[in-house]
N, C-alpha and C positions, 0 to 999 in steps of 0.2 A: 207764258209757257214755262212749264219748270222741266229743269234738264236734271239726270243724274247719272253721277261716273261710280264706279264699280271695281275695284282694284281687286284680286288672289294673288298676292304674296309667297312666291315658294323663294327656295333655296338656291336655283339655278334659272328660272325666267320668272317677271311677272305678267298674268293677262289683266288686259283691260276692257272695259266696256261701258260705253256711252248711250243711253237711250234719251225720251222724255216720254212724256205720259201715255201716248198712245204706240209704243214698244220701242226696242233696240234699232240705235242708228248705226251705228260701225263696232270692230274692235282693233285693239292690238296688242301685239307682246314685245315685250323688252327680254333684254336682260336682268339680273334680279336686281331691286333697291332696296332689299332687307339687308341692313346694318352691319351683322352679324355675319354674312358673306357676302359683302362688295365695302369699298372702301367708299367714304362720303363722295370724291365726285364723279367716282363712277356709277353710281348710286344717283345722283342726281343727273348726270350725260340721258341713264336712261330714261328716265323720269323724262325729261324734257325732250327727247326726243319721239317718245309714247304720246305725249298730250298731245307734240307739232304734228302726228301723225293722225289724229282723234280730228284735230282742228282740220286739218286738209280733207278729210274724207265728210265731214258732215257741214265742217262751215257754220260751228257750234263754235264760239270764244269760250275758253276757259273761266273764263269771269263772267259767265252766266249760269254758269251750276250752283243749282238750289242745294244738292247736298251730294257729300260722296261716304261711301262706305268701303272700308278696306278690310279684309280680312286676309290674316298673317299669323305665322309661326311666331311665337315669342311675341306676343303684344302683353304683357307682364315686366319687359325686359326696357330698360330705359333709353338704350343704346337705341332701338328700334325704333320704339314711339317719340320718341322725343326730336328724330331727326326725321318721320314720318309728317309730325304737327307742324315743324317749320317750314319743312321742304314745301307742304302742300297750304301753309297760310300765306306765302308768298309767290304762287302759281295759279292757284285754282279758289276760287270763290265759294260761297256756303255754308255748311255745316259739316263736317268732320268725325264719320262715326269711325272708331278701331276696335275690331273684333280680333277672335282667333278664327284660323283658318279651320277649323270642324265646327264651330258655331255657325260660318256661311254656309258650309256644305249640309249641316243640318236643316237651316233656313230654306236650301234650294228643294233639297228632300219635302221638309214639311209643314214652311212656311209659317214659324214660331207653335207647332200644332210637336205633339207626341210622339213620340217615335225611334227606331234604332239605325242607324248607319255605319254601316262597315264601311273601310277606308282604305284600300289595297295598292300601293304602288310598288315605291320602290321601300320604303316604308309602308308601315300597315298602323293601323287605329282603330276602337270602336268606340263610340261614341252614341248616348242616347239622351233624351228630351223627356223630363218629369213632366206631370198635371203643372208643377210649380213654374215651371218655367225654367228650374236646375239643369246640369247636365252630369252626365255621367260620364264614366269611361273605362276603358280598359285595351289594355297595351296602350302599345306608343314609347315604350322606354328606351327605344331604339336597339340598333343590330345586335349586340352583344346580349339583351336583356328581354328583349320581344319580336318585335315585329314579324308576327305569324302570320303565314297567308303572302310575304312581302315577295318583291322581285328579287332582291337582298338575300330571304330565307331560301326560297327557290333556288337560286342560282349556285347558295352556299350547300344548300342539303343535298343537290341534284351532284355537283362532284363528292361530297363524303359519302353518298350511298353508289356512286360510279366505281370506286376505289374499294369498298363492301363488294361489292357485287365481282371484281377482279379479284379478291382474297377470295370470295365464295367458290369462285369459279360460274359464277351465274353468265348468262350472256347481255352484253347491253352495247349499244353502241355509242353510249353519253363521251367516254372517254375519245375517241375519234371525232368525236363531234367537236370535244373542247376544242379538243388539238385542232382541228382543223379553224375553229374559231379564230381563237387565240393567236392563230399561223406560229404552233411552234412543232419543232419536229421530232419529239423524240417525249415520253412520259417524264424519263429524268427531269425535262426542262418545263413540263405543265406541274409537277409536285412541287417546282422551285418558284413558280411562280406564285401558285396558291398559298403559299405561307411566306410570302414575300410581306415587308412591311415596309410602306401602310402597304395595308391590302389591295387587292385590284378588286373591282368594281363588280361581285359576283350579279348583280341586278341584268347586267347586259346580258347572262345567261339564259335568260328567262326563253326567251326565242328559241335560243338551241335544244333547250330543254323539251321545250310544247313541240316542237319539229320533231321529236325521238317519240316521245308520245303518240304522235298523231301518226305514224311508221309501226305502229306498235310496240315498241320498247314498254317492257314490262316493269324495268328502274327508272323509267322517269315518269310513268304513267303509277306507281306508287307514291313519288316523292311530289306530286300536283293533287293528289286524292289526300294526304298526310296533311301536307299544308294547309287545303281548304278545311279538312277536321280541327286543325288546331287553330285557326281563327274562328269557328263555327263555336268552339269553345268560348272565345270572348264574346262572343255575339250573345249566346245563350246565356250567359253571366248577367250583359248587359238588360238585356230580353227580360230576363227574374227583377232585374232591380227596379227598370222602368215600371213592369207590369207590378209589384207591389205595392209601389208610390201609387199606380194608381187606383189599386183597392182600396191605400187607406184612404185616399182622398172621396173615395166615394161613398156616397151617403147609402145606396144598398147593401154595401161590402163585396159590390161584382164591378169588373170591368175589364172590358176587350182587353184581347193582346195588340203589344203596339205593332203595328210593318214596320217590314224591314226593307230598307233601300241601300243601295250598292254606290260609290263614286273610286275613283281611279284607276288607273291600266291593267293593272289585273283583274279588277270584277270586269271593267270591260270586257278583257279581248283572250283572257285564259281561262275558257271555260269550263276545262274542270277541273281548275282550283272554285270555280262558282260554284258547279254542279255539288262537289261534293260538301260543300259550307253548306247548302240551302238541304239539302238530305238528312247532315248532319242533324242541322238543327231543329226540321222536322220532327225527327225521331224523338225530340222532346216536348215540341210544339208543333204537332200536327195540323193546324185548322190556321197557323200564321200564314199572316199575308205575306208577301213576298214583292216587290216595285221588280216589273222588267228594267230593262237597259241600267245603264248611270243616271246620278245628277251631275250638271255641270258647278260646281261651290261658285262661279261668278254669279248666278242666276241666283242663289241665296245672296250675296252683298249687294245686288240689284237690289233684290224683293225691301232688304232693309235697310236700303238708300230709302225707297220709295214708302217704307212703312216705318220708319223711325222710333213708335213708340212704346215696341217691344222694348223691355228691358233686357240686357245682358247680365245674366247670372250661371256662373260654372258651380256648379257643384263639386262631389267627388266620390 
């Protein structure tokens, strides 16, 4: 019987997941053990406390995994991988694949097959799948430089156009909302906050924001229509380059457009930041496919735990 472990790597938890050949036996999550934000043993507390939890629920030893696949921010970064290879050569048994974390999420999408994925959370990304096996991208350069479409841009754009909209004289109730979020009581002390440094966490806006929306606020149901146009922009970008690679590649000089599939909290659950990306990019590619719901990126580092002998190549 071959077992295989599954690790997604973020910034602030990691998920895990344990199957073997005939599907998923348990999961769990930690706190994060990427390098780069947790110190080594906190970093390995959680580690070891994710496996003891894997082991109790299936009754699967660690030292019987045929292979594990992890997929992580920064696997280019030595700090990462290096304390990754050690941590898990001296816990877990097998073979040791490390990816990035938009190469599993593509995986889960399209199972080393062609295609485009947008990537929306608190950060945003896009990310596509050549004929060659490359990858592509666009955004991702983080808050200050991208992440379009993000809970970040959302939550940042949704007060600079709440503040527009009080100079316009327009009516919105984003401003009350903050305030009331935030619990502070006066606008003096929500201006003072928002340009506070470091900054507060505009992502956790996101909620208040889709709540004014869905009320009918006319400034926040602009600044979620805005947003999903300007990541439908990457998307479409991506969408042109995948789909060229795969004309040159083909021997008629014809070939489909690749689908398009969705993973993180915002394609989930803010739907129209989705609605208006998938319109968006219609209006250029009419007849593109479209994937309902998310992927989950663990179900990609599953798929190439269990499929090993795609190669990993990023492109650019």
């Amino acid at each position: 019987m071959a077992f295989f472990l599954a690790l997604d790597v973020g910034g602030t938890k990691t998920d895990y997941l344990l199957a073997d050949e005939s599907g998923v036996l348990c999961r769990a999550r930690t706190g994060t053990i990427k390098r780069m934000r947790a110190d080594a043993s906190s970093a390995a507390a959680n580690l070891d406390q994710a496996l003891a939890e894997l082991t109790a629920k299936s009754g699967v030893s660690m030292q019987a995994i045929t292979r594990t696949c992890i997929g992580t921010a920064g696997e280019t970064v030595p700090l990462v991988t290096d304390w990754l290879r050690q941590a898990f050569s001296v816990r877990v048994s097998g073979e040791l694949l490390l990816l990035g974390d938009v190469e599993i999420a593509l995986d889960a999408a399209f199972h080393g097959r062609l295609g485009v994925l947008a990537i929306a959370g608190t950060g945003s990304n896009v990310a596509g799948r050549r004929p060659d096996g490359s990858i592509v991208t666009a955004g991702g350069w983080g808050p200050e430089l991208a992440d379009q479409g993000s809970g970040h841009r959302i939550g940042h754009e949704g007060l600079r156009a709440a503040f527009l909209a009080r100079d316009e004289g327009r009516p919105t109730r984003l401003i009350d909302a903050v305030l009331a979020f935030w619990q502070l009581p006066s606008i003096e002390l929500l201006v003072e906050a928002a340009n506070a440094r470091p900054a507060p966490d505009f992502s956790r806006l996101t909620e208040v924001i889709l709540d004014c929306a869905r009320q009918g606020d006319a400034v926040a149901n602009e600044v979620l229509r805005r947003q999903g146009e300007e990541l439908a922009g990457l998307v479409r970008l991506v969408v042109r380059r995948v789909h060229a690679a795969s004309v040159a590649a083909s021997s008629s000089g014809k070939a489909e457009l690749p689908s398009v599939a969705f993973t993180g909290s915002i394609m989930e659950k803010v739907a129209p930041v989705r609605e208006a990306l998938v319109t968006d990019v219609r209006s250029e590619f009419p007849t593109i496919h479209v994937r309902e719901g998310v992927v989950d990126p663990l179900l990609g580092a599953l798929w190439r735990a269990q499929n090993p002998a795609l190669p990993s190549r990023q492109g650019c």
